[in-house]
Biotite code that builds the C-alpha atoms (Angstrom):
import biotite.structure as struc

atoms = struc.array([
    struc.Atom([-14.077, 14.923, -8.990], chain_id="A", res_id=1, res_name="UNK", atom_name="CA", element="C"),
    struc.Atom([-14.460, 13.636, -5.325], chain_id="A", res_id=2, res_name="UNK", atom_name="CA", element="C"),
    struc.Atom([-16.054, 10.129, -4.626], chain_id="A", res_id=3, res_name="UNK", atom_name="CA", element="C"),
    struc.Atom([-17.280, 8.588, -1.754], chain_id="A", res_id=4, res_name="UNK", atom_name="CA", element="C"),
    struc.Atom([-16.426, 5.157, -0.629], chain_id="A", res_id=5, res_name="UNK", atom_name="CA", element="C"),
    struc.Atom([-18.365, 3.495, 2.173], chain_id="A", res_id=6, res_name="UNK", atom_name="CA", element="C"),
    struc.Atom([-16.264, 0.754, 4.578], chain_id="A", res_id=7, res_name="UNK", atom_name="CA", element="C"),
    struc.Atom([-16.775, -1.480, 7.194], chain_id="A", res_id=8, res_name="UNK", atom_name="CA", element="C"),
    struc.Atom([-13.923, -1.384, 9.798], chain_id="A", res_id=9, res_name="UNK", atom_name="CA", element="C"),
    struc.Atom([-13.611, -3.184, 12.914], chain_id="A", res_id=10, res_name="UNK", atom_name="CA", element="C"),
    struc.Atom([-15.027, -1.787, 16.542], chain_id="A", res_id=11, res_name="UNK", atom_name="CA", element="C"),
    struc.Atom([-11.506, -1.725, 17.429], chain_id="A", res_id=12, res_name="UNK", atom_name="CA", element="C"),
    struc.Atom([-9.854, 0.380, 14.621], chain_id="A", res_id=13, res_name="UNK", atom_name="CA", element="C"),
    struc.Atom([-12.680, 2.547, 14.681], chain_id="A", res_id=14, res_name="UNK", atom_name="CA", element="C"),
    struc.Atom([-12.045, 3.897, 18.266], chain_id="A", res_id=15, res_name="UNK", atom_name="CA", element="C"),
    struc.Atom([-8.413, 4.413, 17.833], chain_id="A", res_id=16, res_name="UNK", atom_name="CA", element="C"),
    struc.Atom([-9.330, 6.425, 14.359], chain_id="A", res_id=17, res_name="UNK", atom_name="CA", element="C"),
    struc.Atom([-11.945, 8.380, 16.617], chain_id="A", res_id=18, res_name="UNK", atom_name="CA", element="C"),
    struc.Atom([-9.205, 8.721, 19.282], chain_id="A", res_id=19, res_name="UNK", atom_name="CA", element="C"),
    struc.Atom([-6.616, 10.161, 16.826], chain_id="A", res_id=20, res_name="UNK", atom_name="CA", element="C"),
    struc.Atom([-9.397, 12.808, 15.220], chain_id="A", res_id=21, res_name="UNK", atom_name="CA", element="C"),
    struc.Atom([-10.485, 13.780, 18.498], chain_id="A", res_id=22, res_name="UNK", atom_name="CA", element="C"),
    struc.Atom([-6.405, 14.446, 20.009], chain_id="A", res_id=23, res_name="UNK", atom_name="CA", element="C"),
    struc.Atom([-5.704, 16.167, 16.817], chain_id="A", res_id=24, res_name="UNK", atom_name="CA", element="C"),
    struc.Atom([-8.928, 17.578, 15.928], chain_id="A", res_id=25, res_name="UNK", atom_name="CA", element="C"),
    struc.Atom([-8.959, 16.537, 12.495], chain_id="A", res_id=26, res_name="UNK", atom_name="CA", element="C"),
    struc.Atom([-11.501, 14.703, 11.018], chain_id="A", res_id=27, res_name="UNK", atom_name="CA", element="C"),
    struc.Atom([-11.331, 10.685, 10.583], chain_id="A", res_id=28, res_name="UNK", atom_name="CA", element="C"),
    struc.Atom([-11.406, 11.259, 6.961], chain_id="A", res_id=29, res_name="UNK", atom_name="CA", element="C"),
    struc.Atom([-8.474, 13.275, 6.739], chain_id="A", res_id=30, res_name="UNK", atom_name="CA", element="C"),
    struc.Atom([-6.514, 9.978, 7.969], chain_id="A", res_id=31, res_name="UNK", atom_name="CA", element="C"),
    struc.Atom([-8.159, 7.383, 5.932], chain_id="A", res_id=32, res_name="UNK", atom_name="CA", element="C"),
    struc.Atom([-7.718, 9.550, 2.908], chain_id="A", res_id=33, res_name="UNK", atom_name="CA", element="C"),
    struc.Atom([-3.666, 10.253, 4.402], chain_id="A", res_id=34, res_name="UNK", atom_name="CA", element="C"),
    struc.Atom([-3.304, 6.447, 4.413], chain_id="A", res_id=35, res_name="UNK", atom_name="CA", element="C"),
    struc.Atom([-4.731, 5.512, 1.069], chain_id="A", res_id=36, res_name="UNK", atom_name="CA", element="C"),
    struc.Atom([-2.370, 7.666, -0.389], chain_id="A", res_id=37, res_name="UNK", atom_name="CA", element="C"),
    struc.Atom([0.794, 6.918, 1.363], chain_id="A", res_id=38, res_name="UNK", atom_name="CA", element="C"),
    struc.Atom([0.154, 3.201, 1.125], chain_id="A", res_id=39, res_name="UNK", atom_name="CA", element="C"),
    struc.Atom([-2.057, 2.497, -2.030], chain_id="A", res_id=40, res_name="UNK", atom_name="CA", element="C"),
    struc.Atom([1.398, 2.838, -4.365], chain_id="A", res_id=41, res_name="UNK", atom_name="CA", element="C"),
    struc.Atom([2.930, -0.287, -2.464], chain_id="A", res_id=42, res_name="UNK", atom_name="CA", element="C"),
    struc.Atom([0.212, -2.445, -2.384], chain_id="A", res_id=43, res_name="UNK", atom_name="CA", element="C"),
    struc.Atom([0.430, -1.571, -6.275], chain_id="A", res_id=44, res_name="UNK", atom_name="CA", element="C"),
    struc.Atom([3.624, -2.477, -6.576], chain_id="A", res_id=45, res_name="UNK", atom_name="CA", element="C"),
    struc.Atom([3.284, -5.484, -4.694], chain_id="A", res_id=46, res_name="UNK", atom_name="CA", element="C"),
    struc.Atom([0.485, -6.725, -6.828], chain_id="A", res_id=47, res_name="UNK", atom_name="CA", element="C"),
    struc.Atom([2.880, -5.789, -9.580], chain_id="A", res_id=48, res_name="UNK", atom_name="CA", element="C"),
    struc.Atom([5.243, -8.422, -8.564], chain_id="A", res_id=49, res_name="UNK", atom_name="CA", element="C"),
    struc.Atom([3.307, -11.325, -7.857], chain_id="A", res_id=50, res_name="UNK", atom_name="CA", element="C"),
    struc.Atom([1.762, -11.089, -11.203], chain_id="A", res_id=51, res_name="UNK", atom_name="CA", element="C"),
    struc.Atom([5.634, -10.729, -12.736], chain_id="A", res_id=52, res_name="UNK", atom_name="CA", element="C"),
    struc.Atom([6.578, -13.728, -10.114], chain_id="A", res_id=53, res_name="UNK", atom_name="CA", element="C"),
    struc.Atom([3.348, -15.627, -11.656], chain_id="A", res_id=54, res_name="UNK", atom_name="CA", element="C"),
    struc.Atom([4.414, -15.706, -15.279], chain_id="A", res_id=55, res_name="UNK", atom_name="CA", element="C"),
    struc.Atom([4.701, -18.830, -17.043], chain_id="A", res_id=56, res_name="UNK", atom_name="CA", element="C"),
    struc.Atom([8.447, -17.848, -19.032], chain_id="A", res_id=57, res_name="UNK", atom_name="CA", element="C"),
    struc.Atom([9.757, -15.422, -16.015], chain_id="A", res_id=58, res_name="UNK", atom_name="CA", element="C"),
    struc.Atom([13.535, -15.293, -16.358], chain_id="A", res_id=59, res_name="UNK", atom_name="CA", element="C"),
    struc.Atom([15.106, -14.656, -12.579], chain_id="A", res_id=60, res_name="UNK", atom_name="CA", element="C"),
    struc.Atom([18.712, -14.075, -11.759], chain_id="A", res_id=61, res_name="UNK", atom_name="CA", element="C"),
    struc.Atom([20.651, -14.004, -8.961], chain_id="A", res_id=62, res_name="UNK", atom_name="CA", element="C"),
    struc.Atom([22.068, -10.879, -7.131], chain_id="A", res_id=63, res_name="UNK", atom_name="CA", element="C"),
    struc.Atom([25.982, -12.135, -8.302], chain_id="A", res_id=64, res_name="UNK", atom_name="CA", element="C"),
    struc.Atom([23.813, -12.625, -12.201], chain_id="A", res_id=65, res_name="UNK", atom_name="CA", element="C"),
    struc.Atom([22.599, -9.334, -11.878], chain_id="A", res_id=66, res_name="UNK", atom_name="CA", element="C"),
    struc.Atom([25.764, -7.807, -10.755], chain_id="A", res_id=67, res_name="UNK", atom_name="CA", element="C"),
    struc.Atom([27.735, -9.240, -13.663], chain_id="A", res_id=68, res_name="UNK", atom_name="CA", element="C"),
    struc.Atom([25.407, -7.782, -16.201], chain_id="A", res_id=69, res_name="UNK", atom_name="CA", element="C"),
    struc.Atom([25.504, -4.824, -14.702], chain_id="A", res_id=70, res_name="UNK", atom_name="CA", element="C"),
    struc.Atom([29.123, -5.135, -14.692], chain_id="A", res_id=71, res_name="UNK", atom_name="CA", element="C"),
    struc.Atom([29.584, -4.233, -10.969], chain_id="A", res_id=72, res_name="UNK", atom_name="CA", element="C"),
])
């Protein structure tokens, strides 16, 4: 099921979003929808890592570490 999600966006990004629907004749929707999806799984995965980066016993290695337990 659909949902709707209400946002406030500057003056400024909202004329260039209005600029791009009106050259392409596509609705502003279609390209905040577009952009959610191509850019919600890295903000994910960035989260992802500063949580990891956060923990108290985190174990990090080096890339020459990594490499020799790799065996490469």
């Amino acid at each position: 099921m659909a949902k709707t999600l209400n946002v406030r966006i500057s003056d400024d990004i909202e004329q260039r979003l209005e600029n791009l629907a009106e050259k392409t004749k596509r609705p502003k929707s279609f390209y905040i929808k577009d952009m959610l999806e191509k850019y919600l799984d890295e903000y994910e995965d960035a989260y992802l890592a500063l949580e990891r980066i956060s923990e108290k016993n985190a174990k990090y290695y080096t890339s020459k570490e990594v490499k020799k337990l790799l065996e490469l």
